[in-house]
N, CA, C and O atoms as CSV, one atom per row, in Angstrom:
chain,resi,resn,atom,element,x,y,z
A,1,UNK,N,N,36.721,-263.851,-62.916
A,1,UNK,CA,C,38.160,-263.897,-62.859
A,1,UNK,C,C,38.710,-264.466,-64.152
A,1,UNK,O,O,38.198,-265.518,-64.537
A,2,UNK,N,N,39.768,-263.876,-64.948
A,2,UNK,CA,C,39.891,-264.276,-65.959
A,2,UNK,C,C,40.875,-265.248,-66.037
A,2,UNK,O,O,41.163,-265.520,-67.203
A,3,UNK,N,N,41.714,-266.091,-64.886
A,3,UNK,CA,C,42.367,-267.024,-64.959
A,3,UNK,C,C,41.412,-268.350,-64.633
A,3,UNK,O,O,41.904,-269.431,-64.310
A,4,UNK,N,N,40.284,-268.172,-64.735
A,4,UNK,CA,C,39.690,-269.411,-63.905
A,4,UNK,C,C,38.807,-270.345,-65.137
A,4,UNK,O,O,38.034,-269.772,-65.904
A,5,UNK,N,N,39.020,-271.664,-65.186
A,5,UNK,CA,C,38.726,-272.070,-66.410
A,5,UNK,C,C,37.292,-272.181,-66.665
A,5,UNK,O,O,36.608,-272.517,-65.698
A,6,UNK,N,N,36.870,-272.027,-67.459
A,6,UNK,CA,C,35.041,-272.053,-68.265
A,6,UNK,C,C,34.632,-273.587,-67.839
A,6,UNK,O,O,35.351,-274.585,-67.787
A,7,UNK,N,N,33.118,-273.424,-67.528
A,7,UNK,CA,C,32.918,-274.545,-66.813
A,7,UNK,C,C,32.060,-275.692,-67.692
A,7,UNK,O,O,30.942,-275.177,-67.672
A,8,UNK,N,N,31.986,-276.339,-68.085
A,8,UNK,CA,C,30.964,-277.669,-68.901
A,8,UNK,C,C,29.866,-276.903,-68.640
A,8,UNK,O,O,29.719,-276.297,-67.578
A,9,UNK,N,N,28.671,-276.889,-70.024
A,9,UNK,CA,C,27.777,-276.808,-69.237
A,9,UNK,C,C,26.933,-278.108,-69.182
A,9,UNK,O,O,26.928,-278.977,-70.054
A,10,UNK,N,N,26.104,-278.114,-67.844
A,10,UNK,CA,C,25.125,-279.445,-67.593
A,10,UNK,C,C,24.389,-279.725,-68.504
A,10,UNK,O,O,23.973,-278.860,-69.275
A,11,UNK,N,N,24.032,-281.165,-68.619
A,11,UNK,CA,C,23.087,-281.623,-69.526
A,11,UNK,C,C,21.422,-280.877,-69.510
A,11,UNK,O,O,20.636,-281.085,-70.434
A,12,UNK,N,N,21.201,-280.325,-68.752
A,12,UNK,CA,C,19.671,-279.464,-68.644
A,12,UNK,C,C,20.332,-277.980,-69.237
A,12,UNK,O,O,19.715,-277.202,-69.965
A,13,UNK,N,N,21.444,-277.829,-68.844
A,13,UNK,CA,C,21.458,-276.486,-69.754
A,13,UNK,C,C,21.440,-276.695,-71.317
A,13,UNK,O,O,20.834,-276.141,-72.235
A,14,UNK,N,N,22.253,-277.608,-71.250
A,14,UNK,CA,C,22.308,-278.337,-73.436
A,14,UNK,C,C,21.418,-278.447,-73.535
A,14,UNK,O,O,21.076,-277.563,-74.321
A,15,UNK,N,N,20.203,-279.268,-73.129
A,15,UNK,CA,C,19.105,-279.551,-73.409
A,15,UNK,C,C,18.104,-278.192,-73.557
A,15,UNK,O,O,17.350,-278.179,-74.530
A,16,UNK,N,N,18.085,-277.386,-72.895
A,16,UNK,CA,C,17.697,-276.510,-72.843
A,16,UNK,C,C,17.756,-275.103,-73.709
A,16,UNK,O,O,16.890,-274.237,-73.835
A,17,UNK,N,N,19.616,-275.220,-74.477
A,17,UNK,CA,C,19.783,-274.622,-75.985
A,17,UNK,C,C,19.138,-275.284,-76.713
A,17,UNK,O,O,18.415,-274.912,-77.638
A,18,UNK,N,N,19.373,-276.396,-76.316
A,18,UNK,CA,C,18.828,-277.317,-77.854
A,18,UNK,C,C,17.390,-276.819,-77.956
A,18,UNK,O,O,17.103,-276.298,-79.033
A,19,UNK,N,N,16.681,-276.868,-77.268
A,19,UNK,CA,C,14.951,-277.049,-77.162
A,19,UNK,C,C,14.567,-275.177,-77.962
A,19,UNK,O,O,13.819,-275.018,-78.927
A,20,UNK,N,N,15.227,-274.151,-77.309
A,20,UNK,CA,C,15.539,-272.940,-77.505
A,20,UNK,C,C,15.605,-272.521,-78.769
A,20,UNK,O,O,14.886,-271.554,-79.024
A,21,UNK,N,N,16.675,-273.243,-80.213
A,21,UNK,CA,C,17.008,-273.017,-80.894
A,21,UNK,C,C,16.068,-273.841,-81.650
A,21,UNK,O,O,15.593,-273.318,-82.659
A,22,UNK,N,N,15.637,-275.273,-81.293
A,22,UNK,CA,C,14.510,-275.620,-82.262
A,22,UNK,C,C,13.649,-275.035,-82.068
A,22,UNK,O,O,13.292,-274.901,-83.239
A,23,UNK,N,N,12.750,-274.381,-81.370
A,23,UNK,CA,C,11.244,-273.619,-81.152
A,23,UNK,C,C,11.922,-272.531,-82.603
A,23,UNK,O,O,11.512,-272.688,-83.753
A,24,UNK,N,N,12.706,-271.757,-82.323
A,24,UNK,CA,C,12.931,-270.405,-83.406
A,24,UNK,C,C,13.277,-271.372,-84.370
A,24,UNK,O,O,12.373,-271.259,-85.198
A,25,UNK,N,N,14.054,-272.270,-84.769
A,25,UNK,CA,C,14.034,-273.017,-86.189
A,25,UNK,C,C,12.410,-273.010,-86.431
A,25,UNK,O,O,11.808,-272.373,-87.296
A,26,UNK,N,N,11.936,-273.766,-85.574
A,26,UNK,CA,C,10.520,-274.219,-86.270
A,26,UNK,C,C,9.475,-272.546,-86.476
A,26,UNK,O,O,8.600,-272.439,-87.336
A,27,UNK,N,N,9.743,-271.730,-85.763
A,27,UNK,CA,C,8.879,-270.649,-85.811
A,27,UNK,C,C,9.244,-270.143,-87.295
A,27,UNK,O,O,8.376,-269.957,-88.147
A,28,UNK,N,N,10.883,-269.900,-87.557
A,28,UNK,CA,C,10.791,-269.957,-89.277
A,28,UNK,C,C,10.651,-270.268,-90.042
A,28,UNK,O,O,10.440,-269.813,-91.166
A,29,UNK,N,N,10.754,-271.370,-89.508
A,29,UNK,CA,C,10.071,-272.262,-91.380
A,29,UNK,C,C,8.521,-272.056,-91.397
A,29,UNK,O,O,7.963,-272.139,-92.491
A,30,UNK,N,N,7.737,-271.778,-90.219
A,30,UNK,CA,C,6.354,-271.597,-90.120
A,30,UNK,C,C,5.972,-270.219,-90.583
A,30,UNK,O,O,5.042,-270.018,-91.364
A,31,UNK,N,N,6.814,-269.177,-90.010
A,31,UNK,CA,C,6.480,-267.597,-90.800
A,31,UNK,C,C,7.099,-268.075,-92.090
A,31,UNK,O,O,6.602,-267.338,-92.943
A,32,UNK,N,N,7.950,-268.950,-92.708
A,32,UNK,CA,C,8.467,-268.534,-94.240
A,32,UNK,C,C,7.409,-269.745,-94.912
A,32,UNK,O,O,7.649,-269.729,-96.119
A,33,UNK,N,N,6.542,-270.590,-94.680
A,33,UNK,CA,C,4.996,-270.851,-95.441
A,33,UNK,C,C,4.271,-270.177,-94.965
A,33,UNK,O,O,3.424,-269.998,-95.841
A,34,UNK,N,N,3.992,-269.633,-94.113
A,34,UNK,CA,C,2.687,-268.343,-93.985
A,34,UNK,C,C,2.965,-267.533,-95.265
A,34,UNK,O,O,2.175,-267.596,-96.207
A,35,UNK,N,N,4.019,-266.809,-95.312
A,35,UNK,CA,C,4.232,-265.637,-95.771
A,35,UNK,C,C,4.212,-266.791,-97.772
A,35,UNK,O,O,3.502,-266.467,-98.723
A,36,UNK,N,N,4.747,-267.455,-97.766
A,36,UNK,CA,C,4.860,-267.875,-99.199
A,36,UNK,C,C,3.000,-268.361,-99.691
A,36,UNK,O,O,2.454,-268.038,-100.746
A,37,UNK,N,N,2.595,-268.901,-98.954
A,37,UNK,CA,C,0.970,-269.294,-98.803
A,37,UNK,C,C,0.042,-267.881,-99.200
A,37,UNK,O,O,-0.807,-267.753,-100.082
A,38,UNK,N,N,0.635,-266.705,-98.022
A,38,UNK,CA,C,0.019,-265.052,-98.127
A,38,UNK,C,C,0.403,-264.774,-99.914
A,38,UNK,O,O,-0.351,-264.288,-100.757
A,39,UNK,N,N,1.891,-265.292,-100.108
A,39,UNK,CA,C,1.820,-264.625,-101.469
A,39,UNK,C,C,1.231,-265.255,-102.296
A,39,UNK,O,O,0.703,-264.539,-103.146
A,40,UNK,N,N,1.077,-266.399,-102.433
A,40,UNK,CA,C,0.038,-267.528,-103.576
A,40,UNK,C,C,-0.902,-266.771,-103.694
A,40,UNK,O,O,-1.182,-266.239,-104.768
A,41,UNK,N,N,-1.737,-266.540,-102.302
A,41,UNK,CA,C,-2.975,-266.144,-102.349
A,41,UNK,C,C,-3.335,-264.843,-102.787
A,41,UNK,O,O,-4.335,-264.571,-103.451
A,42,UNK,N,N,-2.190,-263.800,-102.250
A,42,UNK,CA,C,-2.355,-262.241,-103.066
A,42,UNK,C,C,-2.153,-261.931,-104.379
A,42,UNK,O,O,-2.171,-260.842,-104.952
A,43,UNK,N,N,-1.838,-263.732,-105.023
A,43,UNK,CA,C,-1.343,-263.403,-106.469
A,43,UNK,C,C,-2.537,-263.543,-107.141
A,43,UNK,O,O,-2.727,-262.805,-108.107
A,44,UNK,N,N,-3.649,-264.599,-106.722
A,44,UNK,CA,C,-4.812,-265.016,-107.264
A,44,UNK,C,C,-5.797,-263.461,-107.080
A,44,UNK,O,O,-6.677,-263.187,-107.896
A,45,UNK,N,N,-5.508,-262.659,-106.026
A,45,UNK,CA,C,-6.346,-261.052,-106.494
A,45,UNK,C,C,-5.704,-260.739,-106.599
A,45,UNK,O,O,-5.243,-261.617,-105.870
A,46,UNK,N,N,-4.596,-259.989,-106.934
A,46,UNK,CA,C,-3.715,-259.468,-107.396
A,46,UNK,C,C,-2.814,-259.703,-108.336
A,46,UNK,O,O,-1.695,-260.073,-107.980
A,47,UNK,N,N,-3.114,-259.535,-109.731
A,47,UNK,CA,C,-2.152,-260.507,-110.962
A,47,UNK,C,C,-0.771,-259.806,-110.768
A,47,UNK,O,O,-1.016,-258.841,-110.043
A,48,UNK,N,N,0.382,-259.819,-111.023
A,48,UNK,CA,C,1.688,-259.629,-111.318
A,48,UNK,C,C,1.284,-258.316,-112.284
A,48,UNK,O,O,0.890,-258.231,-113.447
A,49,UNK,N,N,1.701,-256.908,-110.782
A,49,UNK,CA,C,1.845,-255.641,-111.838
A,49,UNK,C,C,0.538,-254.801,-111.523
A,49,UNK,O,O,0.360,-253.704,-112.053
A,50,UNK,N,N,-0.335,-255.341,-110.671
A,50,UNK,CA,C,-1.465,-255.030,-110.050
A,50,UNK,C,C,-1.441,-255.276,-108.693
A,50,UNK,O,O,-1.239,-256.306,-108.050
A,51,UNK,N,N,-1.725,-253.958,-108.329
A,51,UNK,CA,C,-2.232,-253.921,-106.670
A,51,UNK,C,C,-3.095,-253.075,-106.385
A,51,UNK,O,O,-3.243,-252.051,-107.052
A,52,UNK,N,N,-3.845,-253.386,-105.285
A,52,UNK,CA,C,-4.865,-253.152,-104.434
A,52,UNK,C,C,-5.109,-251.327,-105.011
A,52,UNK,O,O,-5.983,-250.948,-105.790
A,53,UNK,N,N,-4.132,-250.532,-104.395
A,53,UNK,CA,C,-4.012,-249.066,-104.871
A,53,UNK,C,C,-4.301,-249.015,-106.570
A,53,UNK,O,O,-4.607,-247.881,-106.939
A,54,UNK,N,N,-4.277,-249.571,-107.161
A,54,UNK,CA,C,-4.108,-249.494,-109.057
A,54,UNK,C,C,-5.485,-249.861,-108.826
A,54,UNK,O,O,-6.314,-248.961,-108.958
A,55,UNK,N,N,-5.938,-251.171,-108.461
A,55,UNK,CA,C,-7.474,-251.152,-108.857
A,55,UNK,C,C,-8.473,-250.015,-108.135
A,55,UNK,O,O,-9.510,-249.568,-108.627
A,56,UNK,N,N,-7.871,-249.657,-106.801
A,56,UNK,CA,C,-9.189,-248.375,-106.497
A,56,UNK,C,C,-9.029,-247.261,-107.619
A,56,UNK,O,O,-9.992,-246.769,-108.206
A,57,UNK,N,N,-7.938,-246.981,-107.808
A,57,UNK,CA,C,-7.570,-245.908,-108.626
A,57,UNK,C,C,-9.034,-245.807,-110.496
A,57,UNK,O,O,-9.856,-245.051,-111.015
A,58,UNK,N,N,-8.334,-247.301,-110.697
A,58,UNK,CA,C,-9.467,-247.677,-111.591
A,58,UNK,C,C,-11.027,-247.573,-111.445
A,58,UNK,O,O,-11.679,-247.126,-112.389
A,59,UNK,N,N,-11.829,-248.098,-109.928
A,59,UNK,CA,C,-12.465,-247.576,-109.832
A,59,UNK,C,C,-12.886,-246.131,-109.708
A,59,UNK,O,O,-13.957,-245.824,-110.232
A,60,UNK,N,N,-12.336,-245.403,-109.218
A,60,UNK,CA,C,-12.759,-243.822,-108.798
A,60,UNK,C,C,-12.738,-243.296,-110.406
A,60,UNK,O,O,-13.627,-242.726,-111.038
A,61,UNK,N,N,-11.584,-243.647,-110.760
A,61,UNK,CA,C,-11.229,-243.129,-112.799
A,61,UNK,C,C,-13.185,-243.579,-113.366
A,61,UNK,O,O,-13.819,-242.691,-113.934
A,62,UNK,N,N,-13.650,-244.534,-113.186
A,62,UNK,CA,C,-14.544,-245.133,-113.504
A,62,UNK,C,C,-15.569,-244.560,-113.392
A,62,UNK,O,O,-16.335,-244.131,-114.255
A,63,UNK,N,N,-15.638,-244.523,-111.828
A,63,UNK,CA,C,-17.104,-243.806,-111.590
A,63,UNK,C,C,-17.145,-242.042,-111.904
A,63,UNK,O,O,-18.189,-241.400,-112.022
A,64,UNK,N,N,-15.647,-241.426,-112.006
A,64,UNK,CA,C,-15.960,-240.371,-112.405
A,64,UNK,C,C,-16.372,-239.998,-113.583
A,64,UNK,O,O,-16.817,-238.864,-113.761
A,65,UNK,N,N,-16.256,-241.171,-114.845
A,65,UNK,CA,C,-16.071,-241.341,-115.889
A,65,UNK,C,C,-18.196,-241.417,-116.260
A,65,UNK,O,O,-18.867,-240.771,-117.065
A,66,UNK,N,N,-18.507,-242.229,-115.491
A,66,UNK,CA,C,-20.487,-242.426,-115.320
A,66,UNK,C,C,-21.061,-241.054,-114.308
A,66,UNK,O,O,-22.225,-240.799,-114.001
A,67,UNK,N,N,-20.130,-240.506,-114.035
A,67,UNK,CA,C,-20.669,-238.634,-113.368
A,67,UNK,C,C,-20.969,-239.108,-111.729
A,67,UNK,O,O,-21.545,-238.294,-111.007
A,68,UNK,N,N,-20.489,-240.675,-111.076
A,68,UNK,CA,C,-20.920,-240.903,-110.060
A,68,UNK,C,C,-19.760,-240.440,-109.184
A,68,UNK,O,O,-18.657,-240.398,-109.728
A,69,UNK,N,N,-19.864,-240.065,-107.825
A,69,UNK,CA,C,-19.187,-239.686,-107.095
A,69,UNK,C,C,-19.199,-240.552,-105.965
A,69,UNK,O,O,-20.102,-241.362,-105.752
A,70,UNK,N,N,-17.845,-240.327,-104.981
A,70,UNK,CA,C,-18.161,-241.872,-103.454
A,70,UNK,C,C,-19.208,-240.842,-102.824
A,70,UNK,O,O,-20.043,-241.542,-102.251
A,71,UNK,N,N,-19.512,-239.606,-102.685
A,71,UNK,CA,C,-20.430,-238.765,-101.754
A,71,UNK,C,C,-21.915,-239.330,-101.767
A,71,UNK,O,O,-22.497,-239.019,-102.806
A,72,UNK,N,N,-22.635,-240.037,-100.932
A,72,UNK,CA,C,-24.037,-240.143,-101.686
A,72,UNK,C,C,-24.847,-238.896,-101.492
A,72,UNK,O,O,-26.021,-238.977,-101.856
A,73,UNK,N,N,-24.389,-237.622,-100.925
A,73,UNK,CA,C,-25.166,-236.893,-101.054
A,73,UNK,C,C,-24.932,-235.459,-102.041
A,73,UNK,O,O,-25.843,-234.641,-102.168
């Protein structure tokens, strides 16, 4: 009914945003050092300007280069 006034909510419901909104605070700051930690670490194999795809590439360029092929037969 739209004349009827909005009600307080109870202290277990507040408590209960509150608790709600810190779990997802804390879940982000936890995915945003995962993910900054993931990049430290993909930087140490992976220099700036190099990735994973560029170095196979290098290999296959390589071994076609010594007459070797991935087929061993």
């Amino acid at each position: 009914m739209p004349n009827e006034p909005e009600r307080e909510p109870t202290l277990a419901e507040m408590e209960e945003e509150v608790l709600v909104k810190g779990q997802e605070w804390m879940r982000q700051q936890l995915e945003q050092k995962l993910q900054e930690q993931a990049d430290r670490i993909s930087q140490s194999f992976f220099p700036p300007g190099r990735t994973a795809g560029a170095l196979s590439k290098k290999k296959a360029d390589a071994a076609k280069q010594r007459g070797k092929s991935g087929n061993p037969n």
